[in-house]
N, C-alpha and C positions, 0 to 999 in steps of 0.2 A: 504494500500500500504506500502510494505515495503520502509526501509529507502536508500535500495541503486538501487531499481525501483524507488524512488521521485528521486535523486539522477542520475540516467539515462536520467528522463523523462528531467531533469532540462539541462541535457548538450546537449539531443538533442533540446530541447526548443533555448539554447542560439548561436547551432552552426552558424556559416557565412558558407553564401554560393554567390558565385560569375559564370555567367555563360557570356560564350562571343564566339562570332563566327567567321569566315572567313572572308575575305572583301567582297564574293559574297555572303554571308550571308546562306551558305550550310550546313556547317559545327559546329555545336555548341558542347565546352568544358564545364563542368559544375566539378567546385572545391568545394569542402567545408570540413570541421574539424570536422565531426558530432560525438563528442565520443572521441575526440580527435585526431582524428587519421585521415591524410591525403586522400581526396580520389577524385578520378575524374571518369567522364563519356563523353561519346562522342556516338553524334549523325551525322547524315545524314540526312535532309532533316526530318527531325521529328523523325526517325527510330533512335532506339535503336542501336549501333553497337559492341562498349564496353560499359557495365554495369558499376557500381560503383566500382571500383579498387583502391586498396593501394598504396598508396604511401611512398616515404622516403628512407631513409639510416639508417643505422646502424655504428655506429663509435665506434670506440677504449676509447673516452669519452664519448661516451652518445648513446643513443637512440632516434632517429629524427626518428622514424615512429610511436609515440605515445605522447600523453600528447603533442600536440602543439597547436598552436592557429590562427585560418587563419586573417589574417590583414588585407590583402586588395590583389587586382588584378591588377594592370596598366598595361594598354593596349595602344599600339601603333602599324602605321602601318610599317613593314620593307620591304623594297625593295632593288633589287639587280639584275645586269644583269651580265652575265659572258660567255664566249666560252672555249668550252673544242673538243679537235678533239679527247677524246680518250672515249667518252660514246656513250647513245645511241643521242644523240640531240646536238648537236656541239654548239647553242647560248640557252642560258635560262635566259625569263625575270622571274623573282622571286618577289612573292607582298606575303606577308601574314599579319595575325595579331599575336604578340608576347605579349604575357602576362607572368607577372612577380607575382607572386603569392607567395606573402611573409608571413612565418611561422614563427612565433616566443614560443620558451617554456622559462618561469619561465620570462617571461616578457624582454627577451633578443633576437636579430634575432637568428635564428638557422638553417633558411632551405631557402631559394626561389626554386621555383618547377617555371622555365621558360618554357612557352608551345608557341609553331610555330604553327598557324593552318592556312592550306589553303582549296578550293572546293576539297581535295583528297588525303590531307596528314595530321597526327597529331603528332606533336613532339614534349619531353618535357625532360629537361636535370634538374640535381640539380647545385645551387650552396649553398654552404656548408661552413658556420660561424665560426670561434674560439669562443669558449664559455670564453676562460683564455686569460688573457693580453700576451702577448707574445708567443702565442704557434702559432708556425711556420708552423708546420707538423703535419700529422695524418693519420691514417690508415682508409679506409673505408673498414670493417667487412664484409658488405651484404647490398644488397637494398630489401626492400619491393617491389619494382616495379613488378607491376601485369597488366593482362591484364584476365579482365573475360570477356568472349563470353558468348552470349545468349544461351537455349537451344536450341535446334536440329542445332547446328553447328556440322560442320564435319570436319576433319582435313588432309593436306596435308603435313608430317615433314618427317624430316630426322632425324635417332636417334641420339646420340652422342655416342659415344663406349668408353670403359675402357679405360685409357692410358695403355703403356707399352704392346701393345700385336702387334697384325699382321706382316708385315714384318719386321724384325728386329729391331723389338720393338719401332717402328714407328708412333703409333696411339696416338692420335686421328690423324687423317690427314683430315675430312669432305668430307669424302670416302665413305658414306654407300646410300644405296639404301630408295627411299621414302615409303611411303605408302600411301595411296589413300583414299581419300574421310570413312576414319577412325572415330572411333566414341572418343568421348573426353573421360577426365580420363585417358587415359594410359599416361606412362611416358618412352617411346620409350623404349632402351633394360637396364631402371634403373638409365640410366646418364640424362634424359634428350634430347634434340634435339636442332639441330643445327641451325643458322639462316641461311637465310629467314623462318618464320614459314606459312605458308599460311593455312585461315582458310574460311570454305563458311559455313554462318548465312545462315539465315533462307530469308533474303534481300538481299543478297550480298556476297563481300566478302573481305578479312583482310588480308593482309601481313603483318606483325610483323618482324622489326628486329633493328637493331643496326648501330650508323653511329659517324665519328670524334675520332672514338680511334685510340689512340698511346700510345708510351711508357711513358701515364703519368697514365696508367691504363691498367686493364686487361681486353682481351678480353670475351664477355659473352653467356651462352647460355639459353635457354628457359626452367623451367622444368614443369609438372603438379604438384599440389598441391590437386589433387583432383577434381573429377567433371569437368566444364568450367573454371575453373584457372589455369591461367600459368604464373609464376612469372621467374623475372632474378634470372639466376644463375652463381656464379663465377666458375672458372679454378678447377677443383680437384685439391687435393693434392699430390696425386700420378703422374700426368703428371711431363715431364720434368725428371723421375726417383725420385722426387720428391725435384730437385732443384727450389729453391724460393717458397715466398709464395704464395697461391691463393688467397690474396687479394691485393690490390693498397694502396698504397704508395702515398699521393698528399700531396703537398704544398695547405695551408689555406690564403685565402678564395679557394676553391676549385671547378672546373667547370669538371662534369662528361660529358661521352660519350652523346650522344642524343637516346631517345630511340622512336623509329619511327615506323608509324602506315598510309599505304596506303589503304585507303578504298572506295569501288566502288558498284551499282547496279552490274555492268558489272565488267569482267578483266580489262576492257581499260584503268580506273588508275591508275594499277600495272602495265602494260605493257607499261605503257607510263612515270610516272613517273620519276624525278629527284630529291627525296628528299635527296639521300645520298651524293650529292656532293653542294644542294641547302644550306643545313645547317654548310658546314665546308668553311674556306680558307685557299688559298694555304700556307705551310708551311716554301717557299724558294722560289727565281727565278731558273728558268731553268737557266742553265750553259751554252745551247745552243739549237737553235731550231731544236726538235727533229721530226724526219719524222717517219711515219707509212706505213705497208702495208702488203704485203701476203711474206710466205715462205715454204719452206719443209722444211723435216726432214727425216730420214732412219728410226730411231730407230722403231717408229708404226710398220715398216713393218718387218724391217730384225735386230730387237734389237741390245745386247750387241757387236753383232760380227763385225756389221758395221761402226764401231766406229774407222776406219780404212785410211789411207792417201788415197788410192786407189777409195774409195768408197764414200767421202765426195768429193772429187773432182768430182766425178761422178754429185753428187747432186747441187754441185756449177753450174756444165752446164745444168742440169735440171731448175734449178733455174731461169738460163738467159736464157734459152728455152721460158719460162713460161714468163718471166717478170717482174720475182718474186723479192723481195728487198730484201734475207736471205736464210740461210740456218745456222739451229739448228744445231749444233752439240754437240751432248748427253753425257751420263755419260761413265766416262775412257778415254774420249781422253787423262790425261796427260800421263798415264802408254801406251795405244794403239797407240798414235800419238807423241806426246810428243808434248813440246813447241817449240821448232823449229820450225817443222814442220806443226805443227798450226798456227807460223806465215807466214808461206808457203803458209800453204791454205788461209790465211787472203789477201795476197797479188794477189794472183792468182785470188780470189772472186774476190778483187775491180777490176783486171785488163778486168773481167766480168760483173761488175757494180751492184754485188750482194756483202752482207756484212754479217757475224757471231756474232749470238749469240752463247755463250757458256755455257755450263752447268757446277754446282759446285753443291754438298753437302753442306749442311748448317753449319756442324757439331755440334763439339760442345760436351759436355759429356752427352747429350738428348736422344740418341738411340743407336742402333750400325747399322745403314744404313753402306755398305762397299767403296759403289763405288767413286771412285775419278774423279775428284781432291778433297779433302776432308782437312779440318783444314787451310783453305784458306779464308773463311767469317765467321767467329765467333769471332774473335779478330782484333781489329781495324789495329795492323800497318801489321800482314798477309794481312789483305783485301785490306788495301791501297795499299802496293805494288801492289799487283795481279792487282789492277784496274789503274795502272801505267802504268804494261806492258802491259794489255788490249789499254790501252788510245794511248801507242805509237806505237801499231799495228794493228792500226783502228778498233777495236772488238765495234760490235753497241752495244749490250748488253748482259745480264746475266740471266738464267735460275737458282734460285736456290730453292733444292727441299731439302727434308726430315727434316722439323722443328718438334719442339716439344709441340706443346701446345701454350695455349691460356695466362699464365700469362704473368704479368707483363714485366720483364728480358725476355722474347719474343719476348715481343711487341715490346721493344726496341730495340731487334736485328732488326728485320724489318726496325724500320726507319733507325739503323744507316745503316743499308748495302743503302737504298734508301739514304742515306741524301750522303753519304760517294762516292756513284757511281754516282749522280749527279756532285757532282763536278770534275769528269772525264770522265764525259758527254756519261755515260749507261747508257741503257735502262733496265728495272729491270722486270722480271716475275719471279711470286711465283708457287711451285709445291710443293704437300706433306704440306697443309699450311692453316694459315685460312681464313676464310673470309675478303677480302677487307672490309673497313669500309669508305668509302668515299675517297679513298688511289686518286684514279683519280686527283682530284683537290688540294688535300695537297701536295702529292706529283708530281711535275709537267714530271719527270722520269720513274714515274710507269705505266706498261703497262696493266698489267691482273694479277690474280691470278685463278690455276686450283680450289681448294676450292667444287670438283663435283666429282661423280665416272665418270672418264674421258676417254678420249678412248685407254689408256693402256689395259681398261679391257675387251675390244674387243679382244684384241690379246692374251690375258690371258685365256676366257673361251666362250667356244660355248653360255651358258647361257645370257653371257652380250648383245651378237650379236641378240638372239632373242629377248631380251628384249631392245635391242637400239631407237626402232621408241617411242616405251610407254617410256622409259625413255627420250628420244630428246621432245614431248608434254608434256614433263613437266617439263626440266631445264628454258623454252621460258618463264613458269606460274610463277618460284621461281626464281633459284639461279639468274640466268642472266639479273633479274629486276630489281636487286640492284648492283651490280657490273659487270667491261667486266670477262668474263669467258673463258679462257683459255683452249679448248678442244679437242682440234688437231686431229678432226676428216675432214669429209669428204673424205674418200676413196674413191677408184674406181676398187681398186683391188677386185674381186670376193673374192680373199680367205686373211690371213692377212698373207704372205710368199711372203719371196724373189722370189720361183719362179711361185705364183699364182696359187699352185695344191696342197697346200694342208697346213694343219694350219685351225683355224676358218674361219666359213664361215658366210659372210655379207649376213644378210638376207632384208638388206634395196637395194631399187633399185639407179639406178645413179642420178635416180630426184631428190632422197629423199638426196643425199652426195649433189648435188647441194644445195637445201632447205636449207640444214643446214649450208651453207657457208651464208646465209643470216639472218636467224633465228635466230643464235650464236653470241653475240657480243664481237667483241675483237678487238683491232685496230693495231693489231698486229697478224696477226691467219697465223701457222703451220700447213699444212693441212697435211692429211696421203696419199701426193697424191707417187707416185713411176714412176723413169723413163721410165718402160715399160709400161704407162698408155696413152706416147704419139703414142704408133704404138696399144695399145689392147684394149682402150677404144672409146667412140664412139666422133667425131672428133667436135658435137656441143658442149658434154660437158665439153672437155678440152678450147676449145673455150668461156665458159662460166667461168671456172676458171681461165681462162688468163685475167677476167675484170673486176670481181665482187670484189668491194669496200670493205675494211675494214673500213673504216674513214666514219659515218652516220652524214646528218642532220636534220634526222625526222625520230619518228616512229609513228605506228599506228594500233591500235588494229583492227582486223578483227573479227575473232571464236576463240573458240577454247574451250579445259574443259581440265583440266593437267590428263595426262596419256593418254590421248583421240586421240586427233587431237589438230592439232593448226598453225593460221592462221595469220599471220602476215603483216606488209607490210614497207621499210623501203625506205628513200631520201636517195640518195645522189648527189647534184647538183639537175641537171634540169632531173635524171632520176629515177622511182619508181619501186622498185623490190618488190612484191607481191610473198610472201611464206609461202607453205602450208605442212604438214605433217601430215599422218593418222597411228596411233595404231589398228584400230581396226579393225577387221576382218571381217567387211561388206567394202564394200566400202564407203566411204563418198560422197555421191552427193550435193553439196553445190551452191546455186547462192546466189553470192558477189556483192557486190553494192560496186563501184570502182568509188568516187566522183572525183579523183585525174586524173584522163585522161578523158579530154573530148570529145564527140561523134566523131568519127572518127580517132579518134588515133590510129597511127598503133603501137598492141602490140603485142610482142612476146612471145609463150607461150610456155612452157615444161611440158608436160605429159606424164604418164604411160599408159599403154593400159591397161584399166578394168580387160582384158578377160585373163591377166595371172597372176590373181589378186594371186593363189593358189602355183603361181612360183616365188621363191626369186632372178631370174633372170630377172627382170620387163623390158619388151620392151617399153623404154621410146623413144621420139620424140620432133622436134619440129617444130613449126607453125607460121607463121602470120597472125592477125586477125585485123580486124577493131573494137573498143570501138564501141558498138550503142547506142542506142539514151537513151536509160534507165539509161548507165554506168554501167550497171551490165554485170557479165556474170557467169557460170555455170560451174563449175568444179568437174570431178570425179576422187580422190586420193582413191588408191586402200591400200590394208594392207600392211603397210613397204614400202608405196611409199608417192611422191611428187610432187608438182605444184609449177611452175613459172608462172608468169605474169612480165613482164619485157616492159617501155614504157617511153618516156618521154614526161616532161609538158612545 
């Protein structure tokens, strides 16, 4: 034997290894330093899920993904209860076990690798040592963080794109279309893929992503390394035009993002799940107690042109037709309305008990997006003001879209417009932007982030419309499991035009615009509904949009496979709305087992008719039925349609 196999044989001989589970004892994490180099694994219930994976950081002084030494594991249990009106689950008791997995190189600490493990979530963040007496600050380089999957896993990602390209040099914006049940090894279109990553083993299946970032770090994305390995990856260099760097800037001792891992037999604890708001706390008090609920908007239908005094008044009595608490008003009001006469329309809403969001451009010297109000949130005393005259002309909240990228100096814009708009008591959504990272409970102002190919891109290309049912069964799988999603869908208009004859055409039926008003979580949702929907549409399902909750306190996995079909079922109060949607070109005939109403409950149902399964005009209806004695019942969603079950307990 040579002397550097004795040599191997001798550091795997000496490695520490610490393993420790869940409190339901489901879940086992298993650490150890074999070789020197940081590594863990996680199981389910005996099963393999993530293999042996790297661990560590990489810094401006050293290297903490090799040469350490594992010390020791302590393990305690944490608990926590908290309510949030703006996710999927409104109260969450929280119990896990939290182990502190402390690293040391050259006999000094260097690394703790903190891991959260419950029956169906696993999380593990660094905290990060000065190695020198008084060093303050430091740069964190790259992580080692990896996640290997077993063989014959398949893959559900979204690529990440070049910066600097698409609409006016706008990208990445987490705009790109998924791909399906894909084989591993690829590395989407070369950048990598975006989070949520969803993955199905050979037992189950993984959702991979990221949760607790702010502007004390940069946002991250997923890339292949080859084969079943997909390690973190930081911001290009190139995003941003290539202002700042693509790494993070932390004060020492240092506590990185979480990096989070939901794993299931079944969907049902990705679909159920609360780890990305279970692992952060709030960042500030609310300024004031903020309300949620449903609005319109023009732009989906009748874009840039509607942006108009005439025609936003229109929507305000739409609004309070409807019931609705808002009405969007999109990019160019200051040039097409002006300020004036925005406070016009501000006054005129409340005097109809409906209130404005307004849109702004992020700006900034990031892109060259055109539309205005523009150079209004990218520097603090612009922003303030604006959220002055906002604050003293009742504007509920802020749309702001076209950002730049995932660094750092980003990251920061976001909180500060969130921290800055809180204290002038707005409501905050992201468009053209990244991924929420636990933004719900940090920040108590935040409503949603778009972070999806959204339903602009319905009114965009015939393409999007055919592919909307397979893409809606599978933002339900990914994006919207982790964050509210922002997708101001649900139309009812046949075509995406002002006057309904012509423009793309919705190939989804009105079941299916229903469905997604349930399916889609946001607590705050702009539907693409149009004021001719109350004399052309059919009069159950504006009836149904006049009631259907954005505010949830339970959800519940039913079916489903992403891109497929998918089945859902959501509380609010004492009533259960059960939603279904089908991609695929046979019809789905499905019987559901409905533990939630019991035998004789009269429930209310919306369906398609089978038989015009081949007509993108689906002759939808709707019923009363009695719950029998089984709790099940039997449903058939046809291609590009949808099912309700609607009952309370």
């Amino acid at each position: 034997m040579t002397a550097a196999a004795m040599a191997l044989c001798l550091l795997t001989a000496q490695a520490t290894e610490k393993t420790f589970q869940s409190p339901d004892g489901k879940m086992a994490v298993t650490v150890n330093d074999d070789g020197g180099r940081p590594m863990y694994q996680v199981t389910l219930d005996g099963t393999t899920f993530i293999e042996r994976s790297p661990l560590g950081v990489k810094m401006n002084f050293g290297d903490f993904s090799q040469g350490l030494t594992l010390k020791d594991c302590k393990t305690s249990t944490v608990k926590d209860e908290y309510s949030l009106k703006t996710i999927k689950q409104s109260h969450v008791s929280y119990e896990a076990t939290e182990a502190v997995c402390q690293f040391t190189k050259d006999g000094k600490p260097a690394l703790d690798v903190i891991f959260r493990v419950t029956g169906r979530d696993v999380a593990y963040r660094y905290k990060i040592y000065a190695q020198k007496k008084d060093m303050l600050s430091a740069v964190v380089e790259s992580e080692a963080s990896s996640f290997m999957l077993p063989n014959g896993t398949t893959t559900f990602l979204c690529p990440q794109v070049k910066p600097m390209g698409g609409f006016a040099r706008t990208y990445p914006s987490y705009e790109t279309s998924y791909t399906w049940d894909d084989q591993t090894g690829k590395n989407g279109w070369g950048q990598g893929y975006t989070f949520p990553c969803l993955f199905k083993t050979t037992a189950g299946w993984v959702i991979i992503s990221e949760t607790g970032t702010d502007g004390n770090y940069v946002g991250c994305a997923l890339q292949n390394d080859g084969g079943n390995k997909y390690s973190i990856a930081f911001p290009q260099a190139s995003e941003m035009d290539g202002w700042g760097t693509p790494t993070a800037k932390v004060t020492l001792p240092a506590l990185t993002p979480w990096r989070t891992m939901t794993i299931g037999t079944t969907l049902a604890p990705i679909v159920e799940t609360t780890v990305a708001n279970d692992l952060v706390q709030p960042k500030y008090k609310a300024s004031k107690a903020y309300t949620y609920g449903k609005g319109s908007w023009s732009w989906i239908i009748r874009m840039d042109g509607s942006c108009n005094f005439k025609e936003q008044k229109e929507y305000i009595d739409f609004s309070a037709a409807l019931g609705y608490r808002s009405v969007l008003v999109d990019a160019l009001w200051d040039t097409q309305i002006g300020y004036d006469k925005v406070a016009e329309l501000a006054r005129y809403a409340k005097s109809k008990g409906v209130g404005l969001f307004l849109w702004y451009n992020s700006n900034g010297v990031w892109n060259d997006a055109p539309q205005g109000p523009r150079h209004k949130m990218d520097k603090s005393a612009a922003r303030r003001k604006e959220m002055k005259w906002m604050q003293d002309n009742g504007i509920l909240g802020i749309k702001v879209d076209f950002f730049g990228g995932d660094k750092q100096v980003m990251m920061q814009l976001y909180e500060d417009i969130l921290t800055d708009a809180n204290e002038f008591g707005l409501q905050v959504i992201f468009h053209g932007c990244t991924l929420p990272r636990g933004w719900e409970r940090m920040y108590p102002n935040y409503v949603a982030s778009e972070a999806v190919l959204a339903s602009e891109n319905l009114h965009f290309g015939q393409g999007a419309c055919d592919a909307e049912a397979k893409n809606g069964c599978t933002h339900v799988f990914i994006r919207n499991t982790v964050a509210s999603m922002d997708f101001g869908g649900s139309a009812l208009n046949k075509r995406y035009s002002t006057s309904n004859d012509r423009g793309t055409y919705r190939r989804t039926s009105d079941v299916y615009a229903l469905a997604t008003a349930v399916l889609f979580q946001s607590s705050v949702q702009h539907f693409a509904l149009a004021p001719n929907n109350l004399e052309d549409a059919p009069a159950w399902a504006i009836d149904f949009m006049k009631q259907v909750p954005t505010n949830w306190d339970e959800v519940r996995f039913i079916d489903g496979y992403p891109g497929k079909y998918a089945i859902i079922a959501r509380r609010a109060g004492n009533t259960w709305y059960v939603a279904g949607i089908n991609a695929d070109k046979q019809p789905l005939k499905k019987t559901i087992t409905l533990p939630m109403f019991a035998k004789d409950t009269q429930l209310t149902v919306y369906a398609d008719d089978p038989k015009y399964a081949s007509d993108p005009n689906l002759a939808g209806s709707v019923k009363t039925v009695k719950q029998n004695k089984k709790q099940q019942m039997t449903i058939t969603i046809p291609e590009n349609g949808g099912a309700l079950i609607v009952g309370n307990i």
